[in-house]
MARLUM-963385 format. One record per residue: residue in three letters; chain; x, y, z of N, C-alpha, C, CB in turn. Coordinates in pm, 1 decimal, always signed. Glycine has a CB too. Example, Ala and Ser with C-alpha at 12.3 -4.5 7.8 and 13.67 -1.06 7.14 Angstrom:
# residues 2
(pt Ala,A,(+1319.0,-569.0,+780.0),(+1230.0,-450.0,+780.0),(+1320.0,-330.0,+780.0),(+1130.8,-447.3,+904.6))
(pt Ser,A,(+1285.0,-225.0,+708.0),(+1367.0,-106.0,+714.0),(+1290.0,+3.0,+787.0),(+1408.4,-59.8,+572.5))
//
This chain:
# residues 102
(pt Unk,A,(+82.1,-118.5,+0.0),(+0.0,+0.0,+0.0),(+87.1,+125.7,+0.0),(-93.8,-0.7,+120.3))
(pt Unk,A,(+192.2,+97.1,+61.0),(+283.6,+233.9,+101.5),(+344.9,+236.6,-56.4),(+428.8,+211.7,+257.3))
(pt Unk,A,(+418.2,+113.4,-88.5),(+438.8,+161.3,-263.5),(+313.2,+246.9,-364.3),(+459.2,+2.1,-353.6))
(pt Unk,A,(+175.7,+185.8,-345.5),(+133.7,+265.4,-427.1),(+142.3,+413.1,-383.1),(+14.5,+224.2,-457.0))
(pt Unk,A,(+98.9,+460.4,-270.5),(+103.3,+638.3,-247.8),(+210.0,+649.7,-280.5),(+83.5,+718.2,-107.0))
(pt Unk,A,(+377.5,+589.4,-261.1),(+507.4,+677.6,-332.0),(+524.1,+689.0,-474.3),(+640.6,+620.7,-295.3))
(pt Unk,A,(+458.1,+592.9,-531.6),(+428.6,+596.1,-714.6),(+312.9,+725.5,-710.3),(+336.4,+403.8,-800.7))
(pt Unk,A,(+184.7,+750.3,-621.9),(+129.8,+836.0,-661.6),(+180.0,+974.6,-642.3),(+29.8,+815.2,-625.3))
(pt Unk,A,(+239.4,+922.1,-545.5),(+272.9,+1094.2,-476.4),(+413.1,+1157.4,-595.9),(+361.6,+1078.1,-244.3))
(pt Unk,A,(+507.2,+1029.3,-650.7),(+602.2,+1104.3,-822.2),(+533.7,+1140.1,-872.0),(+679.4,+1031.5,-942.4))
(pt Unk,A,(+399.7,+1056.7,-916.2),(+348.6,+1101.7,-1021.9),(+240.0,+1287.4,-1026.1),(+264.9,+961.3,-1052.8))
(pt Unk,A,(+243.3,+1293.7,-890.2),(+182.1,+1412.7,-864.1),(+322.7,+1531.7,-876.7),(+98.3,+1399.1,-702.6))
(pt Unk,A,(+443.9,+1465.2,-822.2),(+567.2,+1544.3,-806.0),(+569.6,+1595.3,-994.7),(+727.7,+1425.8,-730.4))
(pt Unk,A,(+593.0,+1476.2,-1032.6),(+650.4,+1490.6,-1201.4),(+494.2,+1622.4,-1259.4),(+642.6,+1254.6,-1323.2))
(pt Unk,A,(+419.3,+1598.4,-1228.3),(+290.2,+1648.2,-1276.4),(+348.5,+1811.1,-1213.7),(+121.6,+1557.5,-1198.2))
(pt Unk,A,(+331.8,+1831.5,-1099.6),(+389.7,+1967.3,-1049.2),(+537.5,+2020.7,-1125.3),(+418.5,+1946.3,-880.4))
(pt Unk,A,(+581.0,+1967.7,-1181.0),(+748.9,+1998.4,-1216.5),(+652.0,+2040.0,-1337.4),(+909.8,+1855.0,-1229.2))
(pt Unk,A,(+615.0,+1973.3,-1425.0),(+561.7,+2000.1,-1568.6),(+456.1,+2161.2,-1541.2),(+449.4,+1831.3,-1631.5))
(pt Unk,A,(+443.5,+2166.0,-1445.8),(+314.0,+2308.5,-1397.5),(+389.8,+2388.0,-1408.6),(+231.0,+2333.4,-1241.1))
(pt Unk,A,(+507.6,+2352.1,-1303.6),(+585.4,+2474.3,-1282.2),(+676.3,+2556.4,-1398.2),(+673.4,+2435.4,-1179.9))
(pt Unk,A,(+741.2,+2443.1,-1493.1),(+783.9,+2497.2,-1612.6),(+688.9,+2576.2,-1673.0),(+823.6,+2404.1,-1697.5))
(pt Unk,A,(+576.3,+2460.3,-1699.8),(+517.3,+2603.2,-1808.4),(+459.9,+2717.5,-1766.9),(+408.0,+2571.9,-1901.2))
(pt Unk,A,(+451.0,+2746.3,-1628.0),(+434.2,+2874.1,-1582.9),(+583.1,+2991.2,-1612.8),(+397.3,+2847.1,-1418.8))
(pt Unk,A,(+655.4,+2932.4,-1614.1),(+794.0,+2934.9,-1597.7),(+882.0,+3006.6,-1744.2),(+834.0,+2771.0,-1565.8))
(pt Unk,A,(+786.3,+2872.6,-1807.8),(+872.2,+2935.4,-1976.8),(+811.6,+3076.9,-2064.0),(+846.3,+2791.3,-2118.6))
(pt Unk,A,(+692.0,+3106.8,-2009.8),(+634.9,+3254.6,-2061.7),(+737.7,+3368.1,-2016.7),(+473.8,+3293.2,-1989.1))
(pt Unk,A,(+794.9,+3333.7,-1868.0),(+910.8,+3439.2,-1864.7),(+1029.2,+3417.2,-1913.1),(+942.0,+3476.1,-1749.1))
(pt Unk,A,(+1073.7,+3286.2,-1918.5),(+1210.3,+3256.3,-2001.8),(+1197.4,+3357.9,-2133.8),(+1222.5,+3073.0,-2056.4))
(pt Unk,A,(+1097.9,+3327.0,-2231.4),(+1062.4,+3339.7,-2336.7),(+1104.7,+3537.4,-2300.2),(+895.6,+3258.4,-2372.2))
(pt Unk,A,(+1066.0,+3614.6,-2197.0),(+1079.5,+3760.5,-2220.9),(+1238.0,+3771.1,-2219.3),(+998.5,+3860.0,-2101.4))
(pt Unk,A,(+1285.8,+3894.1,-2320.3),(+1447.0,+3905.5,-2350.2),(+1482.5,+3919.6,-2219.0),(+1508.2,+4033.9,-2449.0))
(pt Unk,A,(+1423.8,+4049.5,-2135.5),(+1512.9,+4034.8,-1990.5),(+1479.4,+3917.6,-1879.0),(+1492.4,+4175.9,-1904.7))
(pt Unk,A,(+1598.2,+3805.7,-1924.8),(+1519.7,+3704.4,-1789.4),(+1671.4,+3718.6,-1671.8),(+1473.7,+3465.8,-1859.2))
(pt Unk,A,(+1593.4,+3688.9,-1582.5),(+1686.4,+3679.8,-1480.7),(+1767.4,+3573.9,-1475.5),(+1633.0,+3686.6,-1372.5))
(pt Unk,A,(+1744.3,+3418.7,-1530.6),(+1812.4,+3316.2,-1581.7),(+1910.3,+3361.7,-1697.2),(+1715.6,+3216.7,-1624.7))
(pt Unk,A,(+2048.4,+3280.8,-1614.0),(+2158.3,+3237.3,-1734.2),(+2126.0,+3197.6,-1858.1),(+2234.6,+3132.0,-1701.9))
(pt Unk,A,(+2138.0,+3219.7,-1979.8),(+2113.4,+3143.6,-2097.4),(+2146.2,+3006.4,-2091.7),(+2178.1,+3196.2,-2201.5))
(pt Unk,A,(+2231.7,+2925.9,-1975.0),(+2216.2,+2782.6,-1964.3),(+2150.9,+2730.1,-1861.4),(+2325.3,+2724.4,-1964.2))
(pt Unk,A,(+2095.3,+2847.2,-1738.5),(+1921.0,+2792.5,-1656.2),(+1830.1,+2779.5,-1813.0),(+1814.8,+2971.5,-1508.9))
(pt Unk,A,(+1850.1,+2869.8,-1897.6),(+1700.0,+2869.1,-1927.5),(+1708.7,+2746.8,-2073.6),(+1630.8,+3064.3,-1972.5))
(pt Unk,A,(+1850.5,+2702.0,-2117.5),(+1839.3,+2600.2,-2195.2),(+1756.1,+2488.5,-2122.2),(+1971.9,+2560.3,-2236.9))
(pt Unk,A,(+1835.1,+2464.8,-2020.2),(+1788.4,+2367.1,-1890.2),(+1635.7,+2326.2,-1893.0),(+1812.0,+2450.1,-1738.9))
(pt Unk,A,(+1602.0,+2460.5,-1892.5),(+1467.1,+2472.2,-1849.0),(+1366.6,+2393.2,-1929.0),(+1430.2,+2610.1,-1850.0))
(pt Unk,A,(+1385.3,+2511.6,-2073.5),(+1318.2,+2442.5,-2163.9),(+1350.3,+2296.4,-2192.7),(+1328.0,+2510.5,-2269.7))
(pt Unk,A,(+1440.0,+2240.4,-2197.6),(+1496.2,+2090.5,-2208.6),(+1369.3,+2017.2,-2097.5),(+1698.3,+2073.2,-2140.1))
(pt Unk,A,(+1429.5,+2047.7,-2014.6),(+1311.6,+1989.6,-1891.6),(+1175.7,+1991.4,-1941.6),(+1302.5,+2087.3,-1747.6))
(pt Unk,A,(+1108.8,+2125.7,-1980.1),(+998.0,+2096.4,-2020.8),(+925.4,+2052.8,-2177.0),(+957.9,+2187.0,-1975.2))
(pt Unk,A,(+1055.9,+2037.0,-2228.2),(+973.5,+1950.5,-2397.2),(+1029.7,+1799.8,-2325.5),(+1080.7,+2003.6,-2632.7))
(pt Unk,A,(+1113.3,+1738.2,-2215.5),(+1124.6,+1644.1,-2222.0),(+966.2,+1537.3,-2170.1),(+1249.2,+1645.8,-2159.9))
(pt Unk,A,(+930.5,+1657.2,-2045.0),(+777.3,+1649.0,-1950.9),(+685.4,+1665.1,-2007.8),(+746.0,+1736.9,-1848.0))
(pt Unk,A,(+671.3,+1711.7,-2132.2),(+544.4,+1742.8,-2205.8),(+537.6,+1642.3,-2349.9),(+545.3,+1918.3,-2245.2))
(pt Unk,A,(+653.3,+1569.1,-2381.0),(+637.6,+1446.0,-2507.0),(+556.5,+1404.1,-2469.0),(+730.7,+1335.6,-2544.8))
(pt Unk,A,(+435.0,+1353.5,-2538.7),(+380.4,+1216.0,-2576.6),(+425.6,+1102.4,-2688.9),(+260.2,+1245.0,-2609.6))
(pt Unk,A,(+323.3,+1020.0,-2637.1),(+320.6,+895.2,-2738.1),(+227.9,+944.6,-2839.5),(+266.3,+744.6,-2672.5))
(pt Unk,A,(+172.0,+824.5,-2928.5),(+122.9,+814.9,-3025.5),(-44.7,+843.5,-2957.1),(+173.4,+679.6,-3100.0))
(pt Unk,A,(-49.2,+795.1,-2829.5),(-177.7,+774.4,-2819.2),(-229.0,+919.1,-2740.5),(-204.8,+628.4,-2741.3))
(pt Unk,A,(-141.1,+1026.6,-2715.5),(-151.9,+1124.7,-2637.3),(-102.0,+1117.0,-2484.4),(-275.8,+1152.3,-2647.5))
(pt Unk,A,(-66.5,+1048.0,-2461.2),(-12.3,+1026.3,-2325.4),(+90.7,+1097.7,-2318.2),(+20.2,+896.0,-2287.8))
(pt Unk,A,(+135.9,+1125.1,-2175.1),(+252.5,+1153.6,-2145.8),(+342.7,+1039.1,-2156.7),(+252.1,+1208.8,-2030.4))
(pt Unk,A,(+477.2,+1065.5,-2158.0),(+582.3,+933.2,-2154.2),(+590.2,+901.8,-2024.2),(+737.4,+954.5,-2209.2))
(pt Unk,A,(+595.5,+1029.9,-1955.7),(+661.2,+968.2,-1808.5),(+531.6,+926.0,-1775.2),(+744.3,+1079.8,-1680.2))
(pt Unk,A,(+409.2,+864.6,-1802.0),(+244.4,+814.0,-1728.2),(+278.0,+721.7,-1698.6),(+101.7,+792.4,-1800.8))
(pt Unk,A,(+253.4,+629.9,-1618.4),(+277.4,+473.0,-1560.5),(+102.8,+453.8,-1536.4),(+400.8,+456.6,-1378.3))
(pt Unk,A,(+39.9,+358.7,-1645.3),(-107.4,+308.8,-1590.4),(-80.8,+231.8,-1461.0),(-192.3,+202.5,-1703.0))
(pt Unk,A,(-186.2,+244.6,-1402.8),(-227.2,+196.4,-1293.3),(-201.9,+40.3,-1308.1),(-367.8,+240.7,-1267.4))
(pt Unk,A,(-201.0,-34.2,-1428.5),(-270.9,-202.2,-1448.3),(-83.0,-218.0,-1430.1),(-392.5,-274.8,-1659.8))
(pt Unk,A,(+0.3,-127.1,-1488.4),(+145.5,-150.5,-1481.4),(+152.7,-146.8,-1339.9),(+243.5,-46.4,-1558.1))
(pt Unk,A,(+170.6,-40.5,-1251.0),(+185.2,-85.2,-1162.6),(+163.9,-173.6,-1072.4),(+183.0,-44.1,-1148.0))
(pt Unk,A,(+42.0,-195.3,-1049.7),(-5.4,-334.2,-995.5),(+90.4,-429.9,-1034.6),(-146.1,-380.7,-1047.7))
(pt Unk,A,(+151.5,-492.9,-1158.3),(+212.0,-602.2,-1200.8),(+298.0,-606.3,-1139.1),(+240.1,-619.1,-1311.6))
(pt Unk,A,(+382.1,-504.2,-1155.6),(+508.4,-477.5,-1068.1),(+545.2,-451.8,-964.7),(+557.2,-418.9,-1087.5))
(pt Unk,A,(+407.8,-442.6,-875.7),(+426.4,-499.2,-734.0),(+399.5,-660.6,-752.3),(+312.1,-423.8,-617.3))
(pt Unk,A,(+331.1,-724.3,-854.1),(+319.7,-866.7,-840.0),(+433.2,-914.5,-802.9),(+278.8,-933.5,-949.3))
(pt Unk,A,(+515.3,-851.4,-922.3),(+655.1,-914.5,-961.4),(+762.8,-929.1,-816.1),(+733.0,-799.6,-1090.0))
(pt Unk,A,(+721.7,-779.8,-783.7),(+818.3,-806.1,-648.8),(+771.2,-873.1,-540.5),(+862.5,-687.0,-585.7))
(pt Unk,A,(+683.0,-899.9,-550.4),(+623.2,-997.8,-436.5),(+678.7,-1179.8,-466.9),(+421.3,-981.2,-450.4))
(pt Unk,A,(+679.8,-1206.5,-611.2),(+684.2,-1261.7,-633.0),(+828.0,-1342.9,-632.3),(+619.4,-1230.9,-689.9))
(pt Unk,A,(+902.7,-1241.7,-673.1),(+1102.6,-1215.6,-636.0),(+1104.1,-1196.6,-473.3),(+1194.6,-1021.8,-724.8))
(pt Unk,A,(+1036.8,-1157.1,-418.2),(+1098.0,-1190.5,-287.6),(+1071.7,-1326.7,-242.6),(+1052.2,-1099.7,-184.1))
(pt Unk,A,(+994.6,-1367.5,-253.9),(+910.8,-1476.0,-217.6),(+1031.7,-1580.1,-264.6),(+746.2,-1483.9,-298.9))
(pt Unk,A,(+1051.6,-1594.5,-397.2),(+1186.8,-1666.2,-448.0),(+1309.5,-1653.3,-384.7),(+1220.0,-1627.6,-572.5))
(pt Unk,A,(+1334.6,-1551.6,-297.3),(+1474.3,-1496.9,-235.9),(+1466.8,-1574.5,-118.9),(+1492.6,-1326.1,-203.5))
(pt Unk,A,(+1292.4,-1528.9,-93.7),(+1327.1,-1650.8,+86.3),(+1373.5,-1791.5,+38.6),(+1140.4,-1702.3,+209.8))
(pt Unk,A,(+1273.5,-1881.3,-34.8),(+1303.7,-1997.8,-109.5),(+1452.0,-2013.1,-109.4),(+1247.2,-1991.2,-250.0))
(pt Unk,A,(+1533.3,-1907.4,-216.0),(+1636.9,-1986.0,-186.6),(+1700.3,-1994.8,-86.2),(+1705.9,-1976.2,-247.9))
(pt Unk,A,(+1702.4,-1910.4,+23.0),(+1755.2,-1905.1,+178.0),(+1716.9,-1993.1,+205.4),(+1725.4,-1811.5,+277.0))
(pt Unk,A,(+1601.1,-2084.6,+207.2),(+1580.5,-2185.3,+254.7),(+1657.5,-2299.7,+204.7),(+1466.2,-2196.0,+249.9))
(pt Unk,A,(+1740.4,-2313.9,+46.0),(+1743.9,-2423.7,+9.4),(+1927.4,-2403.1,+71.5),(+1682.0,-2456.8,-162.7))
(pt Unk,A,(+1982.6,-2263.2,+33.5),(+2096.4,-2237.5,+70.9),(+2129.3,-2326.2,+212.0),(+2102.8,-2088.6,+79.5))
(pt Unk,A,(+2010.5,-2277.4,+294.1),(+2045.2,-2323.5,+451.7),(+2102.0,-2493.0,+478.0),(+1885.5,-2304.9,+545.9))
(pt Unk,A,(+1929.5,-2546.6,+382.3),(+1924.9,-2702.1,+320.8),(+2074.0,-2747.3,+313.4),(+1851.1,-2712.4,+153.7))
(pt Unk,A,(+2137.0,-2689.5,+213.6),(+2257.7,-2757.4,+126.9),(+2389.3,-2691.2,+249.4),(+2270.2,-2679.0,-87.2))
(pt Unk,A,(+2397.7,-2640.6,+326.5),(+2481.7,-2567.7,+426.8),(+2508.4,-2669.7,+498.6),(+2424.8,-2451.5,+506.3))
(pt Unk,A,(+2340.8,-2727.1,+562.7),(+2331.0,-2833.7,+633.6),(+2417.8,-2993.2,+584.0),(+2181.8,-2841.0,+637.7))
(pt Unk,A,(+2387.2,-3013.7,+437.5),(+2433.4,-3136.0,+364.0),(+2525.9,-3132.2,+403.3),(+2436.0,-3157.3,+234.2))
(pt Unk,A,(+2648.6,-3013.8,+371.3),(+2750.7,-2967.6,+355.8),(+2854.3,-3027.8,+460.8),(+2729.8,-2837.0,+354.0))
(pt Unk,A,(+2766.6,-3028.1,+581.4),(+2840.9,-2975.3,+711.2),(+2828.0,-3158.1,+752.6),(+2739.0,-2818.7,+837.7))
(pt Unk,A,(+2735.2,-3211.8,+760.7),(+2715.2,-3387.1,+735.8),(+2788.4,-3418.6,+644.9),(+2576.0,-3448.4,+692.4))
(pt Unk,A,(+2809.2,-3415.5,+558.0),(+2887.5,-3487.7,+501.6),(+3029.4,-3457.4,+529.6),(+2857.0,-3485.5,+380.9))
(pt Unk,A,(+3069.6,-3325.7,+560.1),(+3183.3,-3313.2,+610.9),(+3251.6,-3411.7,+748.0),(+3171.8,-3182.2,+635.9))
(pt Unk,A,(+3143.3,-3408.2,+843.4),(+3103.4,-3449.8,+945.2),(+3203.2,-3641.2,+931.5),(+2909.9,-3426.0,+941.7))
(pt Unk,A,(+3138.3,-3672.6,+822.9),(+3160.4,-3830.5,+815.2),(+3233.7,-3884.9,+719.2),(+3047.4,-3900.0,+802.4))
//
């Protein structure tokens, strides 16, 4: 549960970064800006990178919801395998130590 609010709460972060530029680039855009000519390359860079879409209109940086879900599957699923092998590691530690034994 705590993963999904930190995926929601980027995706609100990335969403605010994209606000803030384009509030941002109407003054870049006036000749007297108070930005360096390499803040305001920056800038704009930042915001045609936050504002691409795909084909379908999306943003690039969007993560659907059905993705995420999976990829908590996945890690549930990789940990779950990590205990497993601790268990088999322990298993064969044990062999190890018997057969040494005799």
């Amino acid at each position: 549960m705590a993963q999904n609010n930190d995926q929601i709460i980027g995706l609100v972060a990335a969403y605010l970064v994209v606000e803030v530029v384009k509030f941002l680039v109407p003054f870049i855009k006036r000749r007297k800006s108070c930005l360096s000519s390499e803040e305001t390359y920056f800038l704009k860079t930042l915001f045609e990178m936050h504002n691409a879409k795909d084909d379908e209109g999306r943003f690039l940086w969007y993560v659907p919801k059905n993705v995420s879900i999976q990829l908590i599957d996945i890690v549930k699923t990789m940990n779950a395998m990590s205990h497993h092998q601790e268990k088999i590691a322990d298993v064969l530690d044990r062999v190890m130590t018997r057969l040494e034994k005799s």
